[in-house]
C-alpha positions in Angstrom: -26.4 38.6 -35.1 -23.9 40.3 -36.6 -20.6 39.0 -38.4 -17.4 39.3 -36.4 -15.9 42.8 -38.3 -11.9 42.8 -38.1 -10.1 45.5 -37.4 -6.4 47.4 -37.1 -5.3 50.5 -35.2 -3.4 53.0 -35.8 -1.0 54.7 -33.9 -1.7 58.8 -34.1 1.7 59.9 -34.9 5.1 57.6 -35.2 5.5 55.6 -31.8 9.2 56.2 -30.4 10.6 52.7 -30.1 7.2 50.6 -31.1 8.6 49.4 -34.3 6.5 46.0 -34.9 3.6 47.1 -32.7 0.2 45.1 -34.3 -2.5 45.7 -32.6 -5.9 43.9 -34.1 -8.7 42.3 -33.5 -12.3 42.1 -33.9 -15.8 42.9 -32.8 -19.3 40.9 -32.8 -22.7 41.6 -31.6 -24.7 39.0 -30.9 -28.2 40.2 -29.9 -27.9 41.6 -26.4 -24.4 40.9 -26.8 -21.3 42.7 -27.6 -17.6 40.7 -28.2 -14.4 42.2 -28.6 -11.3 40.6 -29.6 -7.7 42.4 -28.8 -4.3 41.2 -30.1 -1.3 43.0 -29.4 1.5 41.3 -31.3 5.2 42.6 -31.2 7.9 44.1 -28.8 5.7 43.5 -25.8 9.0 43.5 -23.5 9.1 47.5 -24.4 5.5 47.9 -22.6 4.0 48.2 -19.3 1.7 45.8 -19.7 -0.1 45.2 -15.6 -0.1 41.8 -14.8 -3.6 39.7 -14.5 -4.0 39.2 -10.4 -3.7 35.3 -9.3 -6.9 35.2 -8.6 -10.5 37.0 -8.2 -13.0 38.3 -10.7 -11.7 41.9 -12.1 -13.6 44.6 -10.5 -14.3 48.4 -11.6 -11.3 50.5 -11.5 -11.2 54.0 -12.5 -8.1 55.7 -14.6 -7.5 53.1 -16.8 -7.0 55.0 -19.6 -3.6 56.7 -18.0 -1.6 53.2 -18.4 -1.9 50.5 -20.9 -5.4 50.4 -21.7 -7.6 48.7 -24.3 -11.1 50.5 -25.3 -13.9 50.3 -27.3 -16.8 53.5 -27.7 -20.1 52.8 -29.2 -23.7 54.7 -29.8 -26.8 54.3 -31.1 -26.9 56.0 -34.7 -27.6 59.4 -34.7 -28.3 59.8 -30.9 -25.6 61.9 -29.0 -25.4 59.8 -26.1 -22.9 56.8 -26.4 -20.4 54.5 -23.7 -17.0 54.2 -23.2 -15.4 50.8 -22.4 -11.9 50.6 -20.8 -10.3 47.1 -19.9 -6.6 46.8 -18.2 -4.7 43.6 -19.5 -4.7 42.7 -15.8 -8.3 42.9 -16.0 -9.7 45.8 -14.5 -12.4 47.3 -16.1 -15.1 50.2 -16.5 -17.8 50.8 -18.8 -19.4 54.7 -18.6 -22.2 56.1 -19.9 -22.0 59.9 -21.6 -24.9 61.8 -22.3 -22.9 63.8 -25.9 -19.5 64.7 -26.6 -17.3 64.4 -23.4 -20.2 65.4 -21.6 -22.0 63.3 -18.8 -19.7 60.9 -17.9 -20.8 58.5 -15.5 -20.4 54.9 -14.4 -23.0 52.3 -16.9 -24.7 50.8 -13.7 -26.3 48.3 -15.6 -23.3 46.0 -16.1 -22.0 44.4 -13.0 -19.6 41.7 -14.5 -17.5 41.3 -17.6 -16.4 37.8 -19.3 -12.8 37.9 -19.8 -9.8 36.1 -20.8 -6.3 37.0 -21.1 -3.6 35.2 -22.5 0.1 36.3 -22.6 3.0 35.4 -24.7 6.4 36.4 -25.3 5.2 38.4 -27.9 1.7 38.0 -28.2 -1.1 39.1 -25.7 -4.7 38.1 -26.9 -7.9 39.6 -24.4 -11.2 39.0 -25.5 -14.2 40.4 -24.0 -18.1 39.8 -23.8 -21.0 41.5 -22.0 -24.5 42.3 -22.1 -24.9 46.0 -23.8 -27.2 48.1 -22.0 -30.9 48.3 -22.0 -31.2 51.5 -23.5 -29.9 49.9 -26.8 -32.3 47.9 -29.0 -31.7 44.9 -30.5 -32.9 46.7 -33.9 -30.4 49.9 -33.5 -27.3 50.4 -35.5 -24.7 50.8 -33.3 -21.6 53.4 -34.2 -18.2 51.7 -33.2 -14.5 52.7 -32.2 -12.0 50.6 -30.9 -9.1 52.1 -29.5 -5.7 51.6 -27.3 -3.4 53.4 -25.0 -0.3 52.1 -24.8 2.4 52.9 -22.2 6.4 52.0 -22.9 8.9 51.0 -20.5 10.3 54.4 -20.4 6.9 56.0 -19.6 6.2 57.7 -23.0 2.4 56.7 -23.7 1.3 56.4 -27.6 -2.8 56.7 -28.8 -3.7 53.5 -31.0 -7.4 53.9 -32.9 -9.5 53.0 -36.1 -8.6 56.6 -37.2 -7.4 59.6 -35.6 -9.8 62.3 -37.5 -8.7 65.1 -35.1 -5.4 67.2 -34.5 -5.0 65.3 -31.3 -5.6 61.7 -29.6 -9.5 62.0 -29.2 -11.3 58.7 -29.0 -14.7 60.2 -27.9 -14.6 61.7 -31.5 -17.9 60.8 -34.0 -15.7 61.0 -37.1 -14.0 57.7 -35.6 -16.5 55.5 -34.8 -15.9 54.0 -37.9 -17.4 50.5 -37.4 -21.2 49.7 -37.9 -22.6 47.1 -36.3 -26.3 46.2 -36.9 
């Protein structure tokens, strides 16, 4: 088990209008499984933020990432492969598989559910997540973390939130930013 490790993005360059944006959290592995806390504290009103459907278990969706999108990329130390986790604050989620650097991409069959609760406020929306990680991970590898955030405005502009932007563009699938170590 590992102690919950807090964290804060960043945005990558100044966000337009965002003034007050927090976005925090944290992240714990216990065993098998992995827990991530989000908080987004601030202007919400100025985000597209989807609303949570009345009712049903979130489901799959692809294309998260091109709205308001919270995510999370983790890998075995010093293997190439690693997975990419996106989550909607309506819920909708995927979880994908990559065999090295933007390479590979492919649906993480091995996770058919997702524990998750949302909870919206004027200007406060908490979403914490918990899962099984996949089998190829043992339960005495390091794992490599990133936790990361698009965020989409009212007026459609979208801004790149992460632990640290170590490229000369948005690039969450970058090593250098897997900053977090989780044993």
């Amino acid at each position: 088990m590992s102690p919950a490790q807090p964290f804060l993005l960043i945005p990558f360059t100044a966000p337009g209008g965002l003034e007050g944006l927090r976005i925090d959290g944290s992240v714990c592995r216990l065993g098998r499984q992995l827990q991530l806390h989000y908080r987004l504290q601030g202007p919400l009103a100025e985000l597209l933020i989807p609303s949570a459907p009345a009712q049903g278990a979130p489901e799959r969706q692809d294309g998260l990432w091109l709205h308001t999108c919270l995510e999370a990329f983790w890998a075995v130390e010093n293997q190439p492969g690693y997975w990419e986790l996106n989550i909607s604050p309506a819920g909708p989620w995927n979880l994908y598989q990559l065999d090295r650097y933007r390479e590979g991409l492919k649906p993480e069959p091995a996770l058919a559910a997702m524990a998750t609760s949302i909870v919206q406020r004027s200007n406060e929306l908490q979403l914490k997540v918990a899962f099984s990680l996949p089998e190829a991970i043992g339960l005495d590898q390091v794992l490599q973390l990133s936790v990361a955030a698009v965020i989409e405005q009212q007026n459609k502009q979208i801004s790149y939130w992460a632990l640290a932007h170590p490229g000369p563009e948005p690039d969450f699938h970058l090593r250098d930013g897997f900053l977090l170590r989780l044993p």
